[in-house]
C-alpha positions in Angstrom: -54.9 7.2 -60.8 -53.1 7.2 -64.0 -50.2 7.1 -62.3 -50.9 3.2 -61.5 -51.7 2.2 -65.1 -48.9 4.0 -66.0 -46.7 1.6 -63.7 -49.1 -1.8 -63.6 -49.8 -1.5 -66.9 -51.3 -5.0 -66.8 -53.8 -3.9 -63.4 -57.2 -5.1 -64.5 -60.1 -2.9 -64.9 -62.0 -3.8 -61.8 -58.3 -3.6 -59.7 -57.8 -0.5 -61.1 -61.5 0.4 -59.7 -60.6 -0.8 -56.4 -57.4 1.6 -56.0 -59.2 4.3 -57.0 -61.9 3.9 -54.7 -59.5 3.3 -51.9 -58.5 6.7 -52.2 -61.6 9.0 -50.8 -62.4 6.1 -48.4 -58.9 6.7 -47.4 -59.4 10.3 -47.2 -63.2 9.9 -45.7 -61.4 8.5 -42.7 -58.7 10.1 -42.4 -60.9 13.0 -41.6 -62.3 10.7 -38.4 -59.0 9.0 -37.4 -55.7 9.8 -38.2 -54.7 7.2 -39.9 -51.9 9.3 -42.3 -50.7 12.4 -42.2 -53.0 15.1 -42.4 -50.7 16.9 -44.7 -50.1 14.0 -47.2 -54.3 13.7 -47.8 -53.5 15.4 -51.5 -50.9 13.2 -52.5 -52.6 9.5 -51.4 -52.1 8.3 -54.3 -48.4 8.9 -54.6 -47.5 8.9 -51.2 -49.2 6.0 -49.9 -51.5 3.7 -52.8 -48.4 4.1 -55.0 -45.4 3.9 -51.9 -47.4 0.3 -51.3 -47.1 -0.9 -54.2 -43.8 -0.5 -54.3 -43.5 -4.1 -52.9 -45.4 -5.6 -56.0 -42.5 -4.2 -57.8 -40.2 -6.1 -56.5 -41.9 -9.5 -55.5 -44.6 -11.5 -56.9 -46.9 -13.2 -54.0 -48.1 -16.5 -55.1 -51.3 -18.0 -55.1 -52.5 -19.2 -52.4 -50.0 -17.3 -50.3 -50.1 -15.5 -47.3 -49.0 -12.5 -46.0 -48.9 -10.3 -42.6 -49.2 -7.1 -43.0 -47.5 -5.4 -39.2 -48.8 -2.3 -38.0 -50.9 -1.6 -40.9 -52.3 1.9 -39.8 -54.9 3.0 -42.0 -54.7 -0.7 -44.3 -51.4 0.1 -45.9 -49.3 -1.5 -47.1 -52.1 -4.0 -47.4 -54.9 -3.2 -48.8 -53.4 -1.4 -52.0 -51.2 -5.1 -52.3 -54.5 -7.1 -51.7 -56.3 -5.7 -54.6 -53.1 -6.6 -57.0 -52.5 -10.1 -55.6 -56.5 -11.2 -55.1 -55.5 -14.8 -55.0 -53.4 -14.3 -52.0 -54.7 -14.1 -48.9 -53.6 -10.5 -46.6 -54.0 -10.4 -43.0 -53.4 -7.3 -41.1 -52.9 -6.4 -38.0 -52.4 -3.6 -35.8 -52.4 -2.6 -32.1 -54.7 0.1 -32.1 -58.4 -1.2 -32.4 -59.3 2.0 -34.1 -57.6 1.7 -37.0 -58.4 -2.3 -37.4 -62.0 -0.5 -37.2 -60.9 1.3 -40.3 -59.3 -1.1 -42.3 -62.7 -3.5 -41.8 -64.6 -0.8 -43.1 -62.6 -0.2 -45.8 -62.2 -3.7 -47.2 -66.3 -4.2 -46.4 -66.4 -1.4 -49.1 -64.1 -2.7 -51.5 -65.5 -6.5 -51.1 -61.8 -7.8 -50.4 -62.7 -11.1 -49.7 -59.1 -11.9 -49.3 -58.5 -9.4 -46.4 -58.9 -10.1 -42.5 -57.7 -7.3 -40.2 -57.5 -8.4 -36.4 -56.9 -5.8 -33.2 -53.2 -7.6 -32.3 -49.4 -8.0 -32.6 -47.6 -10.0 -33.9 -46.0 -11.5 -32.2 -49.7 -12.9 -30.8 -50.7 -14.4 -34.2 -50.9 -18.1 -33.6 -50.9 -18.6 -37.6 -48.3 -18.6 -39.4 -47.5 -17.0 -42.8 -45.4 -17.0 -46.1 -44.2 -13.3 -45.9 -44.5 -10.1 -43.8 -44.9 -6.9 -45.6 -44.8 -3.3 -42.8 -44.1 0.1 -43.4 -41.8 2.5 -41.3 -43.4 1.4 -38.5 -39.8 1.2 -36.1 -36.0 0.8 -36.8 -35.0 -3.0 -38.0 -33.2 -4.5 -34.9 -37.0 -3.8 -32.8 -39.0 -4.4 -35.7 -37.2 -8.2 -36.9 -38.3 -9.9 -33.1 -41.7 -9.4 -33.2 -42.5 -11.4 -36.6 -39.1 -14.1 -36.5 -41.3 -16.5 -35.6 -44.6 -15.0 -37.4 -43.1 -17.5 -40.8 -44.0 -21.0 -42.1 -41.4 -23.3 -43.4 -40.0 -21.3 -46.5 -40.9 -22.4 -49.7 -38.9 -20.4 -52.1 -36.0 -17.8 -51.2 -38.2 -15.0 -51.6 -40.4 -15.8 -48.4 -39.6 -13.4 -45.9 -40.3 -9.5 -44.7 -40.5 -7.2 -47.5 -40.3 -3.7 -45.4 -41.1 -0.1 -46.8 -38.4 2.3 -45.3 -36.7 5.7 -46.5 -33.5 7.4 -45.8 -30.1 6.5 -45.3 -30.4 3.2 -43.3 -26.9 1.3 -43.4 -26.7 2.4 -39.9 -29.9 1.0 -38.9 -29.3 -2.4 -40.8 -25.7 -2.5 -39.5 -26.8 -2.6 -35.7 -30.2 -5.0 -36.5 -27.3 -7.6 -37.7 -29.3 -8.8 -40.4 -28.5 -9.9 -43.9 -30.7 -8.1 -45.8 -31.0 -7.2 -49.6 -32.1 -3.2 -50.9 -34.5 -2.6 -53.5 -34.3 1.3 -54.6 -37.9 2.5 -55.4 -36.1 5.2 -57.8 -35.6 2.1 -60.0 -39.1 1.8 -60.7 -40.8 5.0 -60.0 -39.3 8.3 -61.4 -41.1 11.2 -59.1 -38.7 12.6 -56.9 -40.8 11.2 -53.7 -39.4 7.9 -54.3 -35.7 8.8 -54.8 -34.7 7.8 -51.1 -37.5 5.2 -50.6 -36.7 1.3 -50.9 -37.8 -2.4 -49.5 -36.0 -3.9 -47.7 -35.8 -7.7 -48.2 -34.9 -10.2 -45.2 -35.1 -13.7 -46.2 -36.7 -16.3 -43.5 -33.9 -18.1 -41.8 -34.5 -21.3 -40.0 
């Protein structure tokens, strides 16, 4: 986990605890429920704690914020962004009960106090929040609709989805007709994983 100092050199001990300990419990039940890619259980840390944070890199949640996390999986990209931003509350969500079962487990573990993981869209949340963070989980123009109306009244132009994707994707933002803005992950990280990786940042518009 040097790899997280080395980019957060300002993570605090006990986050820094947290991340590391997030990464057998990933592992742990990964072996149980698929919740990554079997092949990618050596490189957690990279691949996925790492890939997460890739988001704190380029925005800084507020206190006393709060943020969706869409189709969360195995608790990425939230759980790695709720240990760096403990003052903001994360709620993810997912459709398959399973994996909410996993998440639970895994914050119960950690003590993430700010963490509630609930067995639902989106798009069924009656709350509403400050941003939406997701990763990969389906192309823009199907992906947008289900959280347009997941927002509260903006507060600052940075509210808004903040979306982990990789690859060419001027196609894909091209037919979701959204203005968006691209963050390159190459500009922070320097391993080769990350050379085609970015967020993708689309504001709230009301």
């Amino acid at each position: 986990m040097d790899i997280i100092k080395h980019y957060f050199p300002d993570i605090t001990d006990s986050q820094l605890s947290k991340l590391v300990q997030l990464e057998p419990l990933l592992r742990e039940w990964n072996a149980k429920i698929n919740v990554i890619s079997r092949k990618d259980t050596d490189a957690i840390a990279l691949h996925h704690i790492l890939h997460s944070l890739g988001i704190a890199k380029v925005v800084q949640f507020p206190a006393g914020s709060s943020v969706l996390d869409v189709g969360t999986g195995g608790g990425l990209p939230g759980l790695p962004l709720a240990i760096m931003f403990p003052e903001v509350k994360f709620y993810l969500v997912d459709s398959i009960g399973k994996k909410i079962h996993v998440v639970q487990s895994i914050a119960e573990a950690l003590h993430l106090t700010n963490v509630k993981a609930s067995h639902t869209r989106a798009e069924q949340m009656p709350e509403k929040f400050d941003f939406v963070v997701s990763r990969a989980v389906t192309r823009l123009a199907e992906f947008h609709p289900w959280i347009r109306n997941s927002y509260k009244k903006p507060t600052s132009t940075s509210n808004g989805l903040y979306y982990l994707k990789g690859g060419d994707l001027t196609e894909e933002i091209a037919e979701s007709g959204l203005v968006v803005k691209i963050f390159h992950l190459k500009d922070y990280f320097t391993e080769e994983f990350f050379e085609t990786k970015k967020v993708v940042f689309v504001p709230v518009t009301h």
